[in-house]
C-alpha positions as CSV (number, residue, x, y, z in Angstrom):
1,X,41.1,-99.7,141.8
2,X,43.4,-97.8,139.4
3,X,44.2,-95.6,142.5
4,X,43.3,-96.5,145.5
5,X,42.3,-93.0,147.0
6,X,39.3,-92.2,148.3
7,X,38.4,-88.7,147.8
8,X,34.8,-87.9,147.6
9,X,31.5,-89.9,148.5
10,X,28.6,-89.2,147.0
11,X,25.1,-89.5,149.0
12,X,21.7,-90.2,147.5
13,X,18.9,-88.6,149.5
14,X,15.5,-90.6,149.5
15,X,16.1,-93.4,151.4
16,X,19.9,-93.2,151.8
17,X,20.3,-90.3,154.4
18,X,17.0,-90.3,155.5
19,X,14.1,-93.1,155.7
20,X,12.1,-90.2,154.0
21,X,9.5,-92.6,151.6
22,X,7.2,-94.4,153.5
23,X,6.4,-91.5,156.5
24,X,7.4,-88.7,154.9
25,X,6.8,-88.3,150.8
26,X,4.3,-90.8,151.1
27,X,2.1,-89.0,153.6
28,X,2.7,-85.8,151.7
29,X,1.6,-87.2,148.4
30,X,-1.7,-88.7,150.1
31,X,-2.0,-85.0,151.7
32,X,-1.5,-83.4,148.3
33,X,-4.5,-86.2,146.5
34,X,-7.0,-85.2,149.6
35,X,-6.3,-81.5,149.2
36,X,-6.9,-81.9,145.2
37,X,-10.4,-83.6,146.0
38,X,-8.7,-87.0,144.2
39,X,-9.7,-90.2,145.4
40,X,-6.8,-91.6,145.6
41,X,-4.3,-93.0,148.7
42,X,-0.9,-94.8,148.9
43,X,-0.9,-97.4,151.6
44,X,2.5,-98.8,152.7
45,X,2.1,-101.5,150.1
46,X,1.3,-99.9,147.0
47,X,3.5,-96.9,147.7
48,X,6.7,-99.9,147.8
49,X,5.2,-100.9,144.5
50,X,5.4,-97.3,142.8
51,X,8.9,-96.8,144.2
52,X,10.1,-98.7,140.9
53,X,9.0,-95.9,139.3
54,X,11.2,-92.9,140.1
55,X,10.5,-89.2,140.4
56,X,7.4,-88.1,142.2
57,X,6.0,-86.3,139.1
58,X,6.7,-89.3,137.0
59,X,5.2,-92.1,140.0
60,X,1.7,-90.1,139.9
61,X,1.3,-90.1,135.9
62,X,2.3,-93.8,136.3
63,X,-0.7,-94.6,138.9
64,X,-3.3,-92.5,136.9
65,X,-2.1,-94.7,133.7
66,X,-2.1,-98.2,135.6
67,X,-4.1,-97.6,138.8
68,X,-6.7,-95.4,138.6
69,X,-7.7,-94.2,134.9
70,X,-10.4,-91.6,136.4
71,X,-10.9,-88.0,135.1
72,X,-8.6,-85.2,136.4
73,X,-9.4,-82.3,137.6
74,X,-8.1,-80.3,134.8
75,X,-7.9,-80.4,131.4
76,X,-4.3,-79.7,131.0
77,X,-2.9,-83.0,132.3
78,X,1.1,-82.1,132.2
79,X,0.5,-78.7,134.0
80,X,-1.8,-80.5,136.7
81,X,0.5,-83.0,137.5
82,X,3.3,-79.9,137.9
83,X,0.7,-78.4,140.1
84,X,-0.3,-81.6,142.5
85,X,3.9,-82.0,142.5
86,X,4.4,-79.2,144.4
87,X,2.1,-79.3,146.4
88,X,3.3,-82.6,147.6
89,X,6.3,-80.5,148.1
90,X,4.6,-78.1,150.0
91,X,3.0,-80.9,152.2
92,X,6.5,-82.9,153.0
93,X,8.5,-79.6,153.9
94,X,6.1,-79.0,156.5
95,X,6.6,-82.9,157.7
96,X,10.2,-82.1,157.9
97,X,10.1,-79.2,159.8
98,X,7.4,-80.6,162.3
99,X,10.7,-82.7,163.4
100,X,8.8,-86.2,162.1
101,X,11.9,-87.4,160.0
102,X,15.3,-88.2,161.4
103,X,18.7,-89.2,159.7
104,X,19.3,-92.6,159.3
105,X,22.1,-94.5,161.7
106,X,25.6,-93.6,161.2
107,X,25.0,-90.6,158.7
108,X,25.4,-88.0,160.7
109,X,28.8,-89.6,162.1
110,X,29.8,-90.4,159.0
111,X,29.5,-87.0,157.4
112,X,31.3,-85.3,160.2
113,X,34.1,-88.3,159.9
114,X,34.5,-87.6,156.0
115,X,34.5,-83.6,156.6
116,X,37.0,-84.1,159.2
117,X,39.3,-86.6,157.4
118,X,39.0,-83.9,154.4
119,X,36.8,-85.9,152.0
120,X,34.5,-84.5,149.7
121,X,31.0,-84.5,150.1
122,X,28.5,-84.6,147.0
123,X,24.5,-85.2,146.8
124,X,23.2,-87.2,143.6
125,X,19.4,-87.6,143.4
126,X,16.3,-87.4,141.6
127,X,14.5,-85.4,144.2
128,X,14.1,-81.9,143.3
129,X,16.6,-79.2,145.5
130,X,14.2,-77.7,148.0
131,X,13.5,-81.2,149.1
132,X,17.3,-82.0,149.1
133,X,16.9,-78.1,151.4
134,X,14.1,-78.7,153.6
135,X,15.7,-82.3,154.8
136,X,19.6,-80.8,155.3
137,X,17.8,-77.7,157.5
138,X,16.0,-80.0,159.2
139,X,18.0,-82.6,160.2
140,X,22.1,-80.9,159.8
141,X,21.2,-77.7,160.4
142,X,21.1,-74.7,157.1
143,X,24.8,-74.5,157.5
144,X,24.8,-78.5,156.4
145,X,24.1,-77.3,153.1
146,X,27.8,-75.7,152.5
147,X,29.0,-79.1,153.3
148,X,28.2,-80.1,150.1
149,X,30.6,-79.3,147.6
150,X,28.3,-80.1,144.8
151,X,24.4,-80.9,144.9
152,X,22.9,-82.7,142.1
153,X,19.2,-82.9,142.0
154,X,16.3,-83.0,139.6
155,X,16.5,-79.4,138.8
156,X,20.3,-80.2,137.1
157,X,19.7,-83.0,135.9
158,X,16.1,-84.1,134.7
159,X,16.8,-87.8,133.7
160,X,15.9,-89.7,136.6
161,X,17.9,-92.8,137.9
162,X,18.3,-95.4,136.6
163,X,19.4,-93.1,134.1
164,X,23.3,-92.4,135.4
165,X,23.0,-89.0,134.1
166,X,23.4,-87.1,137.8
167,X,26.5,-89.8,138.5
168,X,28.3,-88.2,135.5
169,X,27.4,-84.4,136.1
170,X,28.7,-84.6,139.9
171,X,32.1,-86.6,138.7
172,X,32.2,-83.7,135.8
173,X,31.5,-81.2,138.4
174,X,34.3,-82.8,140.6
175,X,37.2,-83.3,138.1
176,X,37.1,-87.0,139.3
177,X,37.3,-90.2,138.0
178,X,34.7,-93.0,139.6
179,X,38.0,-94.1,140.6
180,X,38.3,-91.5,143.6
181,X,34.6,-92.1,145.0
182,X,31.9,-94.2,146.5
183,X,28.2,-94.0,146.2
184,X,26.4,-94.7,148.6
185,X,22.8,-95.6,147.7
186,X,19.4,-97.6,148.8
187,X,17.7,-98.4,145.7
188,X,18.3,-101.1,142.9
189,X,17.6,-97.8,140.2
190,X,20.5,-95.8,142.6
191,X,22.8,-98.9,142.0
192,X,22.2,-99.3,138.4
193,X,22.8,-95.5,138.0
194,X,26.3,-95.4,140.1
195,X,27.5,-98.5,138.0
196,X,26.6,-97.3,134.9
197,X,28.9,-94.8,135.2
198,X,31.6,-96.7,137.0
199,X,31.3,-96.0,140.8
200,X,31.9,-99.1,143.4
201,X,28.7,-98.5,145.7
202,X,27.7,-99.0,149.4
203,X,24.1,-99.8,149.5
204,X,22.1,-99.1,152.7
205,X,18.7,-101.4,152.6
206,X,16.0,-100.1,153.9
207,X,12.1,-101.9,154.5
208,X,11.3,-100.8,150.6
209,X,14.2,-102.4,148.9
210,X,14.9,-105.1,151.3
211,X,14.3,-107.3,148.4
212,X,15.7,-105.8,145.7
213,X,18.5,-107.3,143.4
214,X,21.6,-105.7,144.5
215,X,24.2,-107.5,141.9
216,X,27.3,-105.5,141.3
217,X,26.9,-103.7,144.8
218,X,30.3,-103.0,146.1
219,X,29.2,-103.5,150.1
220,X,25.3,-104.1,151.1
221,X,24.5,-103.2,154.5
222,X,21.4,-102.1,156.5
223,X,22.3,-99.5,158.0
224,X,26.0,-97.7,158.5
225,X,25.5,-98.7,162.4
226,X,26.8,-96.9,165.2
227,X,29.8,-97.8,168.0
228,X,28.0,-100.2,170.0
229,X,25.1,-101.1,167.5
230,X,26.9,-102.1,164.3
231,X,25.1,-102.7,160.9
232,X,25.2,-106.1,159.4
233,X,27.0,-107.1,155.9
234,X,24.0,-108.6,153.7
235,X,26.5,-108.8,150.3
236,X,28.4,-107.2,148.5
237,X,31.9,-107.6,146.4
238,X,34.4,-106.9,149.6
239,X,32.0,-108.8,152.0
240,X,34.2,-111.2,152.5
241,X,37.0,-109.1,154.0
242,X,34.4,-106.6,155.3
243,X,33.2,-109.1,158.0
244,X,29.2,-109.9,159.8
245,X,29.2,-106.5,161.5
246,X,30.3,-103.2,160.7
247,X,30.0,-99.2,161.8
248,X,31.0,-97.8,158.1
249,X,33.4,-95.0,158.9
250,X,36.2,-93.7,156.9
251,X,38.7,-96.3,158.2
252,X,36.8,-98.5,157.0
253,X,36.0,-98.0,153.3
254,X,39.9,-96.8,153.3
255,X,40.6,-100.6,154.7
256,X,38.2,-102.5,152.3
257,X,39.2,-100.4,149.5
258,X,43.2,-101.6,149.6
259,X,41.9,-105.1,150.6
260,X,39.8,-105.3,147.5
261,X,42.9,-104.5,145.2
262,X,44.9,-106.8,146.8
263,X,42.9,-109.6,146.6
């Protein structure tokens, strides 16, 4: 590390913060198809498959071109596909605020760590900003919003990870090199983005990307843990100073980041 400071971290959304796919946009994209009169379901399985395909707008043109080549509803193809979007939206916003998604282990002491300690917080993902909304107020509280110094969704930036577009608006936004942050992701397309544009990145596995190839990762985990229920190292580049079992705090990433240059 050209510096060794730590000085912002920078949070994905979908899968990083919350375990938000499988019960959450899932459900809501299944309650969007029945409310559209479609024919169409994601079970567990198929909905990992689509995952490689990332923005929800972009997943459902991708299943009517390789899944399911039936008619739509509409003539205008684009502006349905806008419409059925939101109101997928609509559907998972009402899934969050029935309570039905929780924060994953360790965020919540994590965030309140890195406030504390004086770090800067920053959101990078493909999900559009009232989802990024709905799951802060839901979860954080609204005032978790103004935690945020910057919030980088698809409404920003359109080109979706792996594309590392986002990566570079919120380090342009910041007036920081990759230098001064971590990423902290949960997808092999949120790792590929972060890299691209030079940021060392925590990855937080989850049942979707158990599998996925995780090369250049900078720590692989599955889940931040908690005091008393650490999370357990599964890779990484500093996982051999990092140890089996760790609860990813500030002290932490401070410690692995100095061990890593020294090394």
């Amino acid at each position: 590390m050209q510096n060794n400071t730590l000085k912002a971290l920078i949070f994905d959304i979908d899968g990083t913060l919350a375990d938000t796919e499988r019960d959450g946009h899932r459900v809501a994209f299944n309650q969007a198809f029945d409310e559209a009169g479609l024919n169409w379901h994601w079970d567990v399985e198929l909905y990992g498959r689509l995952l490689a395909v990332t923005g929800g707008r972009e997943r459902m043109m991708h299943y009517h071109q390789q899944y399911n080549h039936g008619p739509l509803p509409a003539t205008d193809g684009a502006a349905f596909f806008v419409g059925l979007h939101q109101a997928k939206n609509r559907h998972y916003a009402a899934l969050m605020a029935g309570g039905q998604i929780a924060l994953r282990p360790g965020i919540r002491r994590l965030l309140h760590q890195a406030r504390h300690e004086g770090l800067r917080l920053v959101i990078a993902t493909t999900t559009t900003r009232s989802n990024v909304t709905v799951l802060l107020e839901h979860t954080l509280g609204a005032e978790s919003i103004d935690w945020f110094e910057v919030i980088a969704t698809a409404d920003e930036v359109p080109d979706k990870k792996p594309s590392p577009a986002v990566y570079h608006y919120v380090l342009q936004q910041l007036g920081l090199t990759a230098h001064h942050c971590l990423a902290l992701e949960d997808s092999s397309n949120g790792l590929v983005a972060a890299r691209a544009a030079g940021l060392r990145t925590l990855v937080t596995i989850n049942d979707y990307t158990a599998g996925s190839d995780f090369s250049g990762a900078w720590l692989i985990v599955d889940q931040l843990g908690e005091p008393g229920s650490p999370g357990t190292v599964r890779g990484g580049e500093v996982s051999g100073v990092a140890g089996h079992h760790v609860v990813v705090d500030v002290p932490l990433l401070r410690r692995l980041l100095v061990l890593e240059q020294s090394r």
